[in-house]
N, C-alpha and C positions, 0 to 999 in steps of 0.2 A: 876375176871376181865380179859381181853382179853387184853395178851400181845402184845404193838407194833410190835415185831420181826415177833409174829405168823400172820400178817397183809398178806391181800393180795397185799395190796401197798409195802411191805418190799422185794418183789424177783423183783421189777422192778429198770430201770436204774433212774440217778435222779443227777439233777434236770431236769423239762422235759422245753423243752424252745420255745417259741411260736415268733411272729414277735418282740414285744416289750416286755416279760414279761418271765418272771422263776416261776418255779412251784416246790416244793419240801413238804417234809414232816414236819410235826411241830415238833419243840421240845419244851420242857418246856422254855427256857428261849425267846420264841415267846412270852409268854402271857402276857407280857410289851406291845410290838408292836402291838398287836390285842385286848389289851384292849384298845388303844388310840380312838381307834373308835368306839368298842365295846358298850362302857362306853356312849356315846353318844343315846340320845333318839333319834335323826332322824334313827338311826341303828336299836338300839334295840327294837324301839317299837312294829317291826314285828315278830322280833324273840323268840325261844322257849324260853330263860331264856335271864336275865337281870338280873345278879349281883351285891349289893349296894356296894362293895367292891374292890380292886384289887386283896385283901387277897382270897376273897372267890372267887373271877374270877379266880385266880390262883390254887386253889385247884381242881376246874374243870376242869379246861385247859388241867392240867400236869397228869389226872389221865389215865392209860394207856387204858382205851377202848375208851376213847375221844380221846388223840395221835394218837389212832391206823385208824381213819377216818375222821384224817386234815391234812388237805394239806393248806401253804401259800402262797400266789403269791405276787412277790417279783417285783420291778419297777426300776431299776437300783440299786441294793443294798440294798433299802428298801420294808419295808411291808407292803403290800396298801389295801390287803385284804384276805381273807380264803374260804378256800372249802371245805364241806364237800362229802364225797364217803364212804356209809354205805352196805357192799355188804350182801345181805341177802338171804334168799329161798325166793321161788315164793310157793303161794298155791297150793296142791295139793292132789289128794288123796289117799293113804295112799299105797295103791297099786303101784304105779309112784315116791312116795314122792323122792325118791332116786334119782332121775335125776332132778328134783327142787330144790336142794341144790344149793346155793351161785350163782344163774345163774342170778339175778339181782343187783340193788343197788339204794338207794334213795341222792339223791342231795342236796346238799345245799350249800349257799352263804354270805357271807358280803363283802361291800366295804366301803372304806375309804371315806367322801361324798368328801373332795378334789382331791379323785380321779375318779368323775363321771363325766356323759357326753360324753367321750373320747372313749368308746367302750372297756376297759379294763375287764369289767365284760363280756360284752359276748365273749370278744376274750378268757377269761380262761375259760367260762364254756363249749366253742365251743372243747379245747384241754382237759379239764376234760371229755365231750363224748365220743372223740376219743380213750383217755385212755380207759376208762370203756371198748368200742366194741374190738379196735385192743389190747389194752394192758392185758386188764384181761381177755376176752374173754366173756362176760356177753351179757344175749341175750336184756334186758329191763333197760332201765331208768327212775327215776322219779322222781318228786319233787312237794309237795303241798305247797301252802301259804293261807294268808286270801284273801281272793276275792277284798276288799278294797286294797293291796298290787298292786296298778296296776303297779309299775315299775318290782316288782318281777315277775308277771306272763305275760307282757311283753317279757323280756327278752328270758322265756321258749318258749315265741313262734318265736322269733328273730332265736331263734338255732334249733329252724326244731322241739318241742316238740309238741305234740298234747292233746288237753285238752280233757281228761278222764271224769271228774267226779265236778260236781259242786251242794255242800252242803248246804243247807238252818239251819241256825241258829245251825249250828254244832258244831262251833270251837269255846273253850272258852278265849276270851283274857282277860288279865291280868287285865285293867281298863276297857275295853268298852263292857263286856259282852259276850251273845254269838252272834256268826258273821258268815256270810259266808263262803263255802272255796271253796278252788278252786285247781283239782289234775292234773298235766301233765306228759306225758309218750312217751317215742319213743323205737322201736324197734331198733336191730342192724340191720336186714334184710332194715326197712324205710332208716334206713341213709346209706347204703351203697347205696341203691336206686338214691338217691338226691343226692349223689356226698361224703359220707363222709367229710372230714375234707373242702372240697371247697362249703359245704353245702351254698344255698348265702342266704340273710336276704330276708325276705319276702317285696315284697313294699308296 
């Protein structure tokens, strides 16, 4: 298991702090806070896992290769929602493999549904980017959903991402089968292009 310390989130400063919102690291005693919403089918039912439990959400939560790529976003003292930043190698071949080590990372999100509408999800994934290019130094971002998910793949394009890759009857969900999907990806060289962090929303 991949200890949080050895994180590449653990050599940065923290918490990081956006217009209206705080961003820092998860610890175990988060998974109260991020179960409240979690626990919730408007949330969960896009998401990888949906725990019938707190007990068993909690065991997940606190286990250290999950810690070591959450981050929560915080709203004046409280937790309104999570992020995840999974930094991994890029493909390559075997010759180069060595310079593709940890040069990307895959995305992901929840928010609290009483905290939607208000622009909080894209203002933290807009400073989760930022992080990724200016703080870790990573050349690619990305993040897949189901196709059906139009607020999630929305969002990805609100923040300057560009759609990659769209799967027919690929992805298996939990009750409805297999479904669509849909992959988005940006560069750091695109968002430094577009203005980095004053990237503006598409009309």
């Amino acid at each position: 298991m991949a200890d949080p310390a050895q994180s590449p989130l653990a050599d940065l400063t923290w918490p990081l702090r956006t217009e209206r919102l705080e961003i820092r690291p998860a610890t175990p005693p988060d998974a109260e806070a991020t179960w409240r919403y979690r626990r919730l089918d408007a949330v969960n039912h896009w998401l990888t896992r949906a725990p019938a439990t707190l007990e068993a959400y909690r065991e997940h939560f606190a286990d250290p290769e999950s810690l070591a790529k959450t981050l929560v976003v915080e709203r004046t003292g409280e937790v309104i929602g999570d992020l995840m930043v999974a930094v991994e190698d890029a493909w390559a071949q075997v010759e180069v493999a060595e310079r593709a080590r940890a040069v990307q990372a895959e995305l992901g999100w929840a928010l609290h549904p009483d905290h939607t509408g208000r622009g909080y999800a894209t203002e933290a994934v807009r400073e989760l980017i930022r992080l990724c290019f200016e703080d870790l130094g990573l050349r690619r971002v990305m993040a897949n959903c189901f196709a059906e998910n139009e607020a999630s793949w929305r969002l990805m394009e609100r923040v300057g991402m560009r759609r990659e890759l769209y799967t027919v009857r690929e992805s298996l969900h939990r009750s409805r089968g297999w479904l669509d999907g849909m992959g988005y990806a940006l560069l750091r060289d695109e968002w430094a292009q577009r203005g980095g962090t004053r990237l503006a929303s598409p009309s």
